[in-house]
N, C-alpha and C positions, 0 to 999 in steps of 0.2 A: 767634409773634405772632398775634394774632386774623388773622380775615381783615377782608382791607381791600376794599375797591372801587379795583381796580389792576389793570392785565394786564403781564403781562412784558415785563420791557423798561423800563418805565415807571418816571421817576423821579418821586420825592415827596419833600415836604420838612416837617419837622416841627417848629413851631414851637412848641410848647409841650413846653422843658425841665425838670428836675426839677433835676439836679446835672450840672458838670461838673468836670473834673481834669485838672493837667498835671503834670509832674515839682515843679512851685514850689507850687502850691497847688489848691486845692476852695474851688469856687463852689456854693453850695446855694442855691436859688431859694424864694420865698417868697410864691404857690407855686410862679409859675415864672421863670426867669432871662430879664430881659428883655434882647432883642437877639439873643439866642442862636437859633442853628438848627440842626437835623442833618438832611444830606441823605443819601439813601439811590436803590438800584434795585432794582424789583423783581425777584427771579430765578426765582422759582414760584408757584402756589397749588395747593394739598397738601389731603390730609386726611390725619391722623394715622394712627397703627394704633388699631385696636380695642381700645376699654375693654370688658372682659366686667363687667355690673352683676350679683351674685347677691345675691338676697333670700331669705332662709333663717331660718323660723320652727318652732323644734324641737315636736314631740308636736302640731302643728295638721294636718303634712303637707303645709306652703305651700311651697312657693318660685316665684322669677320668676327668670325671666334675661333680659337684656337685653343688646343693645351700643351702644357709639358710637363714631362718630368723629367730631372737630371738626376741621371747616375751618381751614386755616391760609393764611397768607402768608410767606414765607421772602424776607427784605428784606436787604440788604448798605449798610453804612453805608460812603460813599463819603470826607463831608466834614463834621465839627463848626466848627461858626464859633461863636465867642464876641464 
């Protein structure tokens, strides 16, 4: 998940559903399922591993290399309320 503005530990709750499901049926929101919530904790903020970016232009003798990493949040879904 992106990163959020959260520090560990901390619960959030997200109110804006897309779809939910249970063994009897699927709820698909339009665009989003009103009343629904999913609550979650957060349990880290991360950066990923290294994306190597190479840019490689044959007969000019270009290339570039780059890296990234993107921030993340790593969030644990506690409770779905429909």
């Amino acid at each position: 998940m992106e990163k959020l503005d959260a520090k560990e530990g901390e619960k959030l709750t997200f109110d804006h559903v897309l779809l939910a499901f249970d063994e009897k049926k699927t709820e698909v929101g339009t665009p989003y399922l009103s009343g629904a919530k999913v609550e979650a904790e957060v349990l880290r903020q991360a950066r990923a591993r290294k994306v190597i970016v190479f840019k490689y232009k044959p007969k000019v003798h270009s290339r570039k290399k780059h890296g990234h990493r993107q921030p993340f949040t790593e969030v644990e879904i506690t409770k779905i309320a429909l």
